[in-house]
C-alpha positions as CSV (number, residue, x, y, z in Angstrom):
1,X,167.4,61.1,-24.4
2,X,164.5,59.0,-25.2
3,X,160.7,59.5,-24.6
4,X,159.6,59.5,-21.1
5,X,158.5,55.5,-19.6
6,X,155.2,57.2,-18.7
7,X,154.4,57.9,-21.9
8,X,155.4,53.9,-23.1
9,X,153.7,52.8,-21.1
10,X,150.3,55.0,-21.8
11,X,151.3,53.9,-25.4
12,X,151.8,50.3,-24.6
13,X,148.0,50.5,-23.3
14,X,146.2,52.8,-25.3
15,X,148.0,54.1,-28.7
16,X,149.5,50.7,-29.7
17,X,146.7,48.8,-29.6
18,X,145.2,51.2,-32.4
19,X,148.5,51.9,-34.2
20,X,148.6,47.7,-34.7
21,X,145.6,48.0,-36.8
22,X,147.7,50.1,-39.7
23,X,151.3,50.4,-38.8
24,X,152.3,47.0,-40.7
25,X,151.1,49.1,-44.2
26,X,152.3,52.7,-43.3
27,X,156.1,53.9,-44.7
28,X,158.4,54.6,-41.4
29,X,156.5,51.8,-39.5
30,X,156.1,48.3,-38.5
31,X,155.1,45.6,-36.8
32,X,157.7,43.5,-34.9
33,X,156.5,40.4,-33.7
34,X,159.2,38.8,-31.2
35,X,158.9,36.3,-28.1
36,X,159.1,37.1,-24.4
37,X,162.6,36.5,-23.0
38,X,160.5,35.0,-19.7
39,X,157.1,34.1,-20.8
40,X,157.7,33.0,-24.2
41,X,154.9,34.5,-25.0
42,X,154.5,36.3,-28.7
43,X,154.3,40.0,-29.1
44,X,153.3,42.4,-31.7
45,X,154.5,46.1,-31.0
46,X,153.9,48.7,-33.5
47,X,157.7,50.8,-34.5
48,X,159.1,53.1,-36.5
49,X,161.7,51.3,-39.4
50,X,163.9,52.6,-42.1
51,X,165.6,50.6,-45.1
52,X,169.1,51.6,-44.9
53,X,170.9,49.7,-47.8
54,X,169.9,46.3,-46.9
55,X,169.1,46.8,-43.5
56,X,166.1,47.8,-41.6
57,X,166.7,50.1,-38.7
58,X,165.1,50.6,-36.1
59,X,164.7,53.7,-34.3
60,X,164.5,53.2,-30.2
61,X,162.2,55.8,-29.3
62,X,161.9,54.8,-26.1
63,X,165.6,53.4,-25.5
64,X,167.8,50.4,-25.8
65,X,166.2,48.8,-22.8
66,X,162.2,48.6,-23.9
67,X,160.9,44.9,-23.6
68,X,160.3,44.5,-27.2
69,X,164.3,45.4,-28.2
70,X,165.1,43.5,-25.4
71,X,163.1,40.2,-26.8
72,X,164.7,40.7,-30.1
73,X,168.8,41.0,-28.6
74,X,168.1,37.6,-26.7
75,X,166.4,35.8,-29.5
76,X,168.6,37.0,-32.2
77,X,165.7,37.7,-34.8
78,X,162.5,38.6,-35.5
79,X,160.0,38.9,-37.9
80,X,158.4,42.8,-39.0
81,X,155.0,43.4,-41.3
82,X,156.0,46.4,-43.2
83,X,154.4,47.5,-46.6
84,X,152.0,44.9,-46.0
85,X,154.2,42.1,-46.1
86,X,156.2,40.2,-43.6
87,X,160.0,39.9,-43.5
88,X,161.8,38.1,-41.0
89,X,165.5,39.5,-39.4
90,X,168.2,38.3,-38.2
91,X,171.6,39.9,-36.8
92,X,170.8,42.7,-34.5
93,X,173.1,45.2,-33.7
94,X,172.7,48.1,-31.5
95,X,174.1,51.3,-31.9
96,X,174.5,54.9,-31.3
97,X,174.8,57.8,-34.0
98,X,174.1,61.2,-33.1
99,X,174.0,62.2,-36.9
100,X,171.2,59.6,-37.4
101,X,172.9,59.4,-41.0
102,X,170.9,55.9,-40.9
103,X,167.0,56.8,-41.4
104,X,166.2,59.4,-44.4
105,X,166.0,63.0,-43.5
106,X,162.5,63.7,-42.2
107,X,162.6,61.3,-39.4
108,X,166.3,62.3,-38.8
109,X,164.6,66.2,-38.2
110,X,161.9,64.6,-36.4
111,X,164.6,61.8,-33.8
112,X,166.5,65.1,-33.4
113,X,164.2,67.3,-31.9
114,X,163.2,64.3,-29.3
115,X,166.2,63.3,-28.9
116,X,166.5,59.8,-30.1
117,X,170.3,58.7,-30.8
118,X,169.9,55.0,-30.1
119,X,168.7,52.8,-33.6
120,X,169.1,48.6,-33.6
121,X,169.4,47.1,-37.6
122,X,169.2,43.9,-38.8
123,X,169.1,42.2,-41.9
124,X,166.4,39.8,-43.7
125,X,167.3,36.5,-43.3
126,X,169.0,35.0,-46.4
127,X,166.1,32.6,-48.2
């Protein structure tokens, strides 16, 4: 089950405006910038990421159906600032895995205890 939509939305208004200031340098997080499916307006939301082989995955801490995961399925990509550089993706794919045999062992401890089984990866686009 994922975290409560009170609390994205406190976060939405109050923690991710100060998480954006550092979580495009920190290991575990990013910054996904991605367009409004409506509005076509651009986003930056602060998330956590893991490299799994030569994907990034993304764990959906608040569920598959958060704008920002939304935005990204519809447009097919997106672009993340992590380790202080910026990598655009491509590819989603959505998925479930109750092992969460996909992000290192930490956050998997971390996912289990609040219950967070959903993950979408992608890949960098090929340059």
């Amino acid at each position: 089950m994922p975290i409560p939509k009170a609390v994205a939305r406190f976060n939405k208004r109050v923690t991710n405006p100060v998480t954006r200031r550092f979580a495009g340098r920190l290991p575990g997080f990013a910054i996904v910038t991605h367009v409004g499916r409506s509005s076509g307006r651009t986003y930056r939301t602060p998330v956590n990421v893991f490299r799994d082989g030569e994907r990034y995955v993304f764990a959906l801490t608040y569920g598959a159906d958060s704008d920002w995961v939304r935005n990204v399925l519809a447009a097919h990509r997106c672009t993340i600032e992590t380790g202080g550089r910026a990598v655009e993706l491509t590819d989603p794919e959505r998925f479930d895995d109750p092992t969460r045999r996909a992000v290192p062992p930490p956050a998997r401890w971390v996912l289990g205890v609040i219950g967070v089984d959903e993950f979408l990866a992608m890949r960098p686009v090929a340059r």
